[in-house]
C-alpha positions as CSV (number, residue, x, y, z in Angstrom):
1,X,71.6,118.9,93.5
2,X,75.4,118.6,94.6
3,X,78.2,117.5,92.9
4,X,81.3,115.4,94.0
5,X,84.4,114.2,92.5
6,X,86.1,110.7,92.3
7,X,90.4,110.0,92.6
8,X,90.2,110.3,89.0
9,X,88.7,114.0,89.6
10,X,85.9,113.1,87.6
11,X,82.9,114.9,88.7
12,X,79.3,113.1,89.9
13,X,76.0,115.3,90.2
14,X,73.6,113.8,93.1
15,X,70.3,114.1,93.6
16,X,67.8,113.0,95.6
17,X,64.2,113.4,95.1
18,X,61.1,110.5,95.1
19,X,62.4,109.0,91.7
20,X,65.8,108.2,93.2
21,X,65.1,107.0,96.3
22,X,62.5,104.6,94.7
23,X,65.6,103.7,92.0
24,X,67.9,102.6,95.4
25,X,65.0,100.6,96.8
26,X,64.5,98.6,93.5
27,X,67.9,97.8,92.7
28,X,69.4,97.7,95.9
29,X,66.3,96.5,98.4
30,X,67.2,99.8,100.4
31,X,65.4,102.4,101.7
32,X,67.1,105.2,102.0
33,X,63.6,106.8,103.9
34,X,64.3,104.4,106.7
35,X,67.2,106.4,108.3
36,X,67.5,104.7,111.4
37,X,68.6,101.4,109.5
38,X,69.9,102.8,106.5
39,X,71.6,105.4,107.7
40,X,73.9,103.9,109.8
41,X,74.6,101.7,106.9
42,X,75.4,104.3,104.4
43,X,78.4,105.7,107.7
44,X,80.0,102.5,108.2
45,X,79.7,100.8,105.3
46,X,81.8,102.0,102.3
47,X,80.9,99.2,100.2
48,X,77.1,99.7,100.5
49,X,78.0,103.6,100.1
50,X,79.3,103.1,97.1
51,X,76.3,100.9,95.5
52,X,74.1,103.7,96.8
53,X,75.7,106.1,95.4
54,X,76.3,104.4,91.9
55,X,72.7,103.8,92.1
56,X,72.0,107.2,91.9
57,X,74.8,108.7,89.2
58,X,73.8,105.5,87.1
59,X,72.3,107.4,84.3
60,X,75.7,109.7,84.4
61,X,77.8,106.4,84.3
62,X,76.1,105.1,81.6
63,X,76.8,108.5,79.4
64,X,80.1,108.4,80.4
65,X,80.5,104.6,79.8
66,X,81.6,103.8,83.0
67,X,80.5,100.8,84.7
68,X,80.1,99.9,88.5
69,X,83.3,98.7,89.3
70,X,85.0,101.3,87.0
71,X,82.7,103.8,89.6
72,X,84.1,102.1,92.6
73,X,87.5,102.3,91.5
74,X,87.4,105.7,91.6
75,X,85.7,105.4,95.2
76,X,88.5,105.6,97.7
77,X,90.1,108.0,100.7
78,X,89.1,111.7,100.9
79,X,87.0,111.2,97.7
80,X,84.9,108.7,99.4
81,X,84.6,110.7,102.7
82,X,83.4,113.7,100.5
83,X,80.7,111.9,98.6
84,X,79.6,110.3,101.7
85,X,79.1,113.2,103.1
86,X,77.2,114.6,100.0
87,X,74.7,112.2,100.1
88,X,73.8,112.3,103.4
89,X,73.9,116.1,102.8
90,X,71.7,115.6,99.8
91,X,69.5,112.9,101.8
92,X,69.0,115.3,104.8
93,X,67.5,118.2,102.5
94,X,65.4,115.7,100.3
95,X,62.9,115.9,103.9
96,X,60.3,118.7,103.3
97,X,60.1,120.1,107.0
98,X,62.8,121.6,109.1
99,X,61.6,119.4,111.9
100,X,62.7,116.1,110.1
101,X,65.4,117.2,108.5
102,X,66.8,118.4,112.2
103,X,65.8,114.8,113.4
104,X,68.1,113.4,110.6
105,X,70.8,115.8,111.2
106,X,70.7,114.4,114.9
107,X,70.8,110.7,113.7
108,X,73.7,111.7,111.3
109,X,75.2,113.2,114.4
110,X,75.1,110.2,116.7
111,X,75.7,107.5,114.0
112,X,79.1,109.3,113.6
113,X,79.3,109.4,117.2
114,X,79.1,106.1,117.6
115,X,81.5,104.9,114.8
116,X,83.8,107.2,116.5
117,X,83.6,105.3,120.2
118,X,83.4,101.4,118.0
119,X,86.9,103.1,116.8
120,X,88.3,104.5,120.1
121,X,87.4,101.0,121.6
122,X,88.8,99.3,118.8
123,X,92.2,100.5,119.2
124,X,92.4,100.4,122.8
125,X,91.7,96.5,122.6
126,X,94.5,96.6,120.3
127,X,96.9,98.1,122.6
128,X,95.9,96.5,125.6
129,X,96.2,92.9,123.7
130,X,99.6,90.7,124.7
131,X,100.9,90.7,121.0
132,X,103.3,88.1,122.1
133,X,101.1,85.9,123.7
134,X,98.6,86.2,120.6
135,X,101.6,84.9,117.7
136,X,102.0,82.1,120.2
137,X,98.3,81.3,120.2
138,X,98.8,81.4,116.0
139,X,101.6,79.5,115.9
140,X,100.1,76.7,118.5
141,X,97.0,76.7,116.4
142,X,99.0,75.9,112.9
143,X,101.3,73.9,114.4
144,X,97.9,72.1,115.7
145,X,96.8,72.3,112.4
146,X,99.7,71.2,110.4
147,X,100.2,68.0,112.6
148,X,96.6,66.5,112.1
149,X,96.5,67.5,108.3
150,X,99.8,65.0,108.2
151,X,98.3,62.9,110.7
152,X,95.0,62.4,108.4
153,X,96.9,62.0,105.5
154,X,98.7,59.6,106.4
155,X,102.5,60.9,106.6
156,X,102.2,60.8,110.0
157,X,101.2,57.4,111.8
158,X,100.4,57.1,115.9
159,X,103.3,55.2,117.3
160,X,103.1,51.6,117.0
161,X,105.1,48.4,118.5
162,X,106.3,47.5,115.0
163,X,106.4,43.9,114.1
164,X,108.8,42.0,113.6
C-alpha cells in the first residue's frame, strides 16, 4: 500500500492486488496487466490517470463523500505527477517475480523516454514554425470563411448587371 495526496492535501491509500485490477477492468474496460498498452496510457494521459486511479480509492471516496469529479478536482500539477508515479510504483510491485517487475520498470523507463523526445520534438516544431506566416494562414482562412457564410446567406450576392 502507498499513500498520495491531492491540492486539497487530502490523503489517498493505493493498492493494488488481483481485486483491484479486476475493479479497473470492469469499470473502466482496462487492463492494467497489459502494460505495453496500458502503461503508456496511464504516462500520457492525465485524464485516463485519473479514472484509474479513482477507480481504485473509490471505496475511500465514497467514505469520504467525494465524488469523481470532486476526485479530479483535486487532481492537478505536482499532486498528479506524485500519484502517477505511485501507481505505477504500486503497479510495478503488484508483479510477483523480480524478473517482471524489472521488465516493467524498463517499459516505465522508455515510455517516459519517449514522452520526453514527443516533447523535445514538440517544441522544436514550435520554434522552427513562421509564426507570422501561420496568423496569416488564420486570418486568410476566416476571412475565407466569413465571406461564404455572407455569401450563403444571402447578404452577399455575386455581381450582377442589374436591370433596369
Amino acid at each position: 500500500m502507498k499513500i498520495f495526496k491531492d491540492i486539497k492535501n487530502e490523503s489517498w491509500e493505493l493498492t493494488i492486488n488481483v481485486a483491484a485490477i479486476k475493479k479497473v477492468r470492469d469499470l473502466l474496460n482496462a487492463d492494467l496487466l497489459d502494460v505495453q498498452t496500458t502503461l503508456p496510457r496511464l504516462l500520457a494521459d492525465p485524464i485516463f490517470l485519473v479514472d484509474v486511479l479513482y477507480c481504485l480509492c473509490k471505496p475511500q471516496a465514497d467514505a469520504k463523500n467525494i465524488s469523481d469529479e470532486q476526485f479530479g478536482e483535486g487532481m492537478a500539477g505536482d499532486c498528479l505527477g506524485a500519484a502517477k508515479n505511485t501507481l505505477i510504483e504500486e503497479l510495478k510491485s503488484f508483479f510477483p517475480t523480480p524478473e517482471e517487475r524489472q521488465a516493467v520498470d524498463r517499459l516505465i523507463k522508455k515510455g517516459n523516454e519517449m514522452i520526453g523526445l514527443l516533447r523535445e520534438k514538440s517544441l522544436l516544431k514550435l520554434e522552427l514554425t513562421d509564426m507570422d506566416a501561420k496568423a496569416d494562414e488564420i486570418l486568410k482562412l476566416f476571412g475565407e470563411i466569413s465571406m461564404n457564410s455572407l455569401e450563403s446567406s444571402g447578404l452577399i450576392q455575386a455581381a450582377s448587371p442589374s436591370v433596369n
